[in-house]
C-alpha positions as CSV (number, residue, x, y, z in Angstrom):
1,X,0.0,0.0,0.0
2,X,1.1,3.8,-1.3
3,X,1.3,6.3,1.3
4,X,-1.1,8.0,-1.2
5,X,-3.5,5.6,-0.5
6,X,-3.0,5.9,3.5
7,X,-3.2,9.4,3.3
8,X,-6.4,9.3,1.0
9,X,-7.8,6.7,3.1
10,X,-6.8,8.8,6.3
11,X,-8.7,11.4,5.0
12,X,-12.0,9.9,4.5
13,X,-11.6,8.3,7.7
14,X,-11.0,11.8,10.0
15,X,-13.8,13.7,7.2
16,X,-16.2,10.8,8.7
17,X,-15.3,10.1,11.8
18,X,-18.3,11.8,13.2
19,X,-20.6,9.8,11.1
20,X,-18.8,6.4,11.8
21,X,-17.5,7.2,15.5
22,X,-13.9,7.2,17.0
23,X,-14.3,3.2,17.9
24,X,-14.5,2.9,14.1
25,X,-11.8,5.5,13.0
26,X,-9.4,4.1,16.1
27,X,-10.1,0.2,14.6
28,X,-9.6,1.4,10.9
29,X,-6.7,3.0,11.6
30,X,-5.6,-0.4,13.7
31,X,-6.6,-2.8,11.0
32,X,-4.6,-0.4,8.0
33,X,-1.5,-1.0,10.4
34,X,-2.4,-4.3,10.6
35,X,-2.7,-4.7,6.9
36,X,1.0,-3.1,6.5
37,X,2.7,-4.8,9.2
38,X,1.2,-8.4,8.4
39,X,4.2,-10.6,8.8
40,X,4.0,-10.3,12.7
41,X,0.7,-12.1,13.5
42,X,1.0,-12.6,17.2
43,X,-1.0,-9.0,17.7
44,X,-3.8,-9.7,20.1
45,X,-4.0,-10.1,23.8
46,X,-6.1,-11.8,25.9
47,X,-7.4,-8.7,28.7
48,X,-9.7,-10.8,30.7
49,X,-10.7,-14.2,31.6
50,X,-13.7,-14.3,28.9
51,X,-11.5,-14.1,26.4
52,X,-12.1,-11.1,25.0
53,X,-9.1,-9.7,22.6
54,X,-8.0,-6.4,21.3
55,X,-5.4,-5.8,19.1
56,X,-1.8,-4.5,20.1
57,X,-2.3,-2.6,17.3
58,X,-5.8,-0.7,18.6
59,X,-4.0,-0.2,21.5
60,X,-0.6,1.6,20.1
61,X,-3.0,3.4,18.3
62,X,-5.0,4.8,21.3
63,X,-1.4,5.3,22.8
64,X,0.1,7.2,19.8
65,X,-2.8,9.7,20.0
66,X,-2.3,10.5,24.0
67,X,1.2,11.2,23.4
68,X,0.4,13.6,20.2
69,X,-3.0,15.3,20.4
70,X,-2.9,17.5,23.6
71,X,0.2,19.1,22.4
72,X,-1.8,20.2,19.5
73,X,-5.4,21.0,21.5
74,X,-6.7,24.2,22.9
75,X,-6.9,24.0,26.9
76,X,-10.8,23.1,26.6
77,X,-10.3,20.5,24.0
78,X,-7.5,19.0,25.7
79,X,-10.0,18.3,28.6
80,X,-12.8,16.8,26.5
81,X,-9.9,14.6,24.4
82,X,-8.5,13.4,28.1
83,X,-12.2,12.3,28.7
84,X,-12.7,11.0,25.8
85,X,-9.4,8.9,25.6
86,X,-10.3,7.7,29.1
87,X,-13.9,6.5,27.7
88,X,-12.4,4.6,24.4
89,X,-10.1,3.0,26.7
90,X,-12.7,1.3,29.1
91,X,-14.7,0.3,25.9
92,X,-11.7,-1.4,24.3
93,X,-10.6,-3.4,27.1
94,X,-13.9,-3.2,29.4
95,X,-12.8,-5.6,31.8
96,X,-10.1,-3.8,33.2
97,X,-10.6,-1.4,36.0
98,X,-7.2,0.6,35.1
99,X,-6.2,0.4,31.0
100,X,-3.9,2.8,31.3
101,X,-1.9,-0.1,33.8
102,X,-2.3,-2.3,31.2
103,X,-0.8,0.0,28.5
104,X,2.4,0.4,30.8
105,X,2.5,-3.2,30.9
106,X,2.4,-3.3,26.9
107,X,5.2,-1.2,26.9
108,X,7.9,-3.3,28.3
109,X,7.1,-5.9,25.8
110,X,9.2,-6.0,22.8
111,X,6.9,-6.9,20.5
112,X,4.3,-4.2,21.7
113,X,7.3,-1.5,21.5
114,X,7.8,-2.8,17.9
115,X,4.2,-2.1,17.6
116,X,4.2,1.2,19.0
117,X,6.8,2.2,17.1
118,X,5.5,1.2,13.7
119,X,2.7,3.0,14.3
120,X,4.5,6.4,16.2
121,X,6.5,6.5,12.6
122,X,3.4,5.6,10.3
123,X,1.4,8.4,12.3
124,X,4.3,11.2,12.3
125,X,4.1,10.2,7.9
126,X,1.3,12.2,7.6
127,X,0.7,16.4,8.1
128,X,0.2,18.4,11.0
129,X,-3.4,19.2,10.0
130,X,-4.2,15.4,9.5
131,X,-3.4,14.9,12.3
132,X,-5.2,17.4,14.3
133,X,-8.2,16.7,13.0
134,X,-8.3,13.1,14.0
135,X,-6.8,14.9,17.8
136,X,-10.1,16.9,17.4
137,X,-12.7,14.3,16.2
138,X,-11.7,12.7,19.2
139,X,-11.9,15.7,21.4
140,X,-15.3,16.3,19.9
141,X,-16.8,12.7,20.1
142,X,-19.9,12.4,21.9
143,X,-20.2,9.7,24.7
């Protein structure tokens, strides 16, 4: 895949991401990665005894955008984007009582820092407005 066609795809995604919601944008964004980086297919982990899974990839996505959208947010969006990050997490991993615990955890994996990465350098390949305006979709989502 082109980084034409990420961008373009990109794009759409942040134009709809109101119509479609952040869940949606955060898991297309996740499976894209997914798409690129397919020769590592060891990418989910188990988060509670059910059995439920989320990606590594969802997850290094959700971290990615902490570390770069309140740097680029107002004061007042920066508050509704913390609550808003804070709400996506509990819905991808609803079974944990702290998933930002579980993100630190992640991080000392090698294969989740690989991850991260990958996605940190995939993320910083597009523009400053791009990303800003998947920063404030986010911000903006109603929950």
């Amino acid at each position: 895949m082109n980084m034409q066609s990420i961008l373009s795809i990109v794009s759409m995604a942040s134009k709809t991401a109101s119509k479609v919601g952040v869940v949606g944008l955060i898991t297309s964004v996740a499976m894209l990665s997914q798409t690129t980086n397919a020769a590592n297919n060891t990418t989910t982990i188990p988060l509670d005894m059910s059995g439920m899974n989320i990606t590594k990839h969802e997850i290094a996505v959700m971290q990615v955008l902490s570390e770069i959208c309140p740097p680029m947010l107002n004061g007042n969006q920066k508050q509704r984007f913390y609550k808003s990050y804070n709400v996506q997490l509990h819905e991808l991993m609803p079974t944990l009582d702290d998933p930002k615990a579980a993100i630190q955890y992640l991080s000392t994996q090698q294969d989740y820092r690989q991850i991260l990465q990958g996605i940190r350098s995939w993320t910083m390949g597009f523009s400053k407005q791009d990303n800003k305006a998947i920063c404030e979709d986010l911000a903006n989502a109603d929950f």
